[in-house]
N, C-alpha and C positions, 0 to 999 in steps of 0.2 A: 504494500500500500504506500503510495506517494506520499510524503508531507502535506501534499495540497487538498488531501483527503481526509483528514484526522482533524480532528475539529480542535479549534483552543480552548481552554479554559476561559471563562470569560469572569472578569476582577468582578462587573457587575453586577453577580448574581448573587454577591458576597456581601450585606450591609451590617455586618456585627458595627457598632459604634463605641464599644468598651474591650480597651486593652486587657484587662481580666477576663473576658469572658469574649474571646475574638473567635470568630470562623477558622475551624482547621480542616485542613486538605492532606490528608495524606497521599504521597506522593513514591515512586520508584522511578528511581534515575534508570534511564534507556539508554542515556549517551549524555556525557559530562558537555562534547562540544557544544558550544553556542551555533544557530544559524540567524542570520537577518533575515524577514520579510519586507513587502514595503513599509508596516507600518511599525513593526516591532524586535527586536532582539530575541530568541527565544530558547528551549530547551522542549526535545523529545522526553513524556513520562509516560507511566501507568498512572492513572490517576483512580483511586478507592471510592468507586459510587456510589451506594446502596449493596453493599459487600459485592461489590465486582469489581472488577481490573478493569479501565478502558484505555485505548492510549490515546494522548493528548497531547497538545504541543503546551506548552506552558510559557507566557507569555513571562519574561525577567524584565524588561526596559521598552515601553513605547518610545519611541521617536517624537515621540510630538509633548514630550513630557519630559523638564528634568528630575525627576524622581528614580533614579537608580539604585536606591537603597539593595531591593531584592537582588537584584545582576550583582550587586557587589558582596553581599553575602554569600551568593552561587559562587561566584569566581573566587573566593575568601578562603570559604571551602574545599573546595575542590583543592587550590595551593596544599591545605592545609591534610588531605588525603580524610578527610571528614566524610566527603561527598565523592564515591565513584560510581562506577556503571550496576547497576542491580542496589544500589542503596535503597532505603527506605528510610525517608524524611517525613516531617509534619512542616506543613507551612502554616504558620498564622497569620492571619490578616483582620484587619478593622480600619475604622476610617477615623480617622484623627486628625488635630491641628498642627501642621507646620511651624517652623521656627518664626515665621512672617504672618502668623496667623489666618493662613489658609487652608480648604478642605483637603487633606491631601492620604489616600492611601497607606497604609503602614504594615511590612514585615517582619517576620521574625522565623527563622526557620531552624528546627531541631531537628537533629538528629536520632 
């Protein structure tokens, strides 16, 4: 199956609002490399849906967004041999305020 086939994760479907109690995604690394789309930076996963595996591309960095926090935790890890191919992580996310006091997305990704 092509890349152009596999559907993304979409941040959207995600609106936890409290860092204590954020959205988690459990996740299996498919492949550590990065690829570009036109709109985003990304990573091949299994991603845990209703106890099933599906695979996903997971969106790390829009382009149209400087919020890199997640890409940089990805790449963080991976440096750091935390993150390889067939890992199993949790991602967290919620939506909180930026240092400029803006709506801005928030990760946090365990191992």
């Amino acid at each position: 199956m092509s890349t152009s086939q596999i559907p993304f994760i979409r941040w959207g479907d995600y609106h936890s609002k409290d860092e204590n109690n954020p959205d988690v995604l459990e996740i299996q690394v498919l492949d550590t490399e990065t690829f570009d789309t036109d709109y985003s930076i990304n990573a091949n996963v299994k991603h845990k849906e209703n106890d099933q595996w599906n695979d996903k591309v997971l969106p790390l960095k829009s382009h149209d967004s400087n919020n890199a926090a997640l890409l940089k935790q990805w790449l963080d890890r991976i440096r750091a041999k935390k993150i390889r191919k067939g890992s199993t992580i949790k991602i967290l996310t919620w939506i909180g305020i930026s240092k400029n006091n803006h709506v801005i997305r928030k990760w946090r990704i365990e191992e």
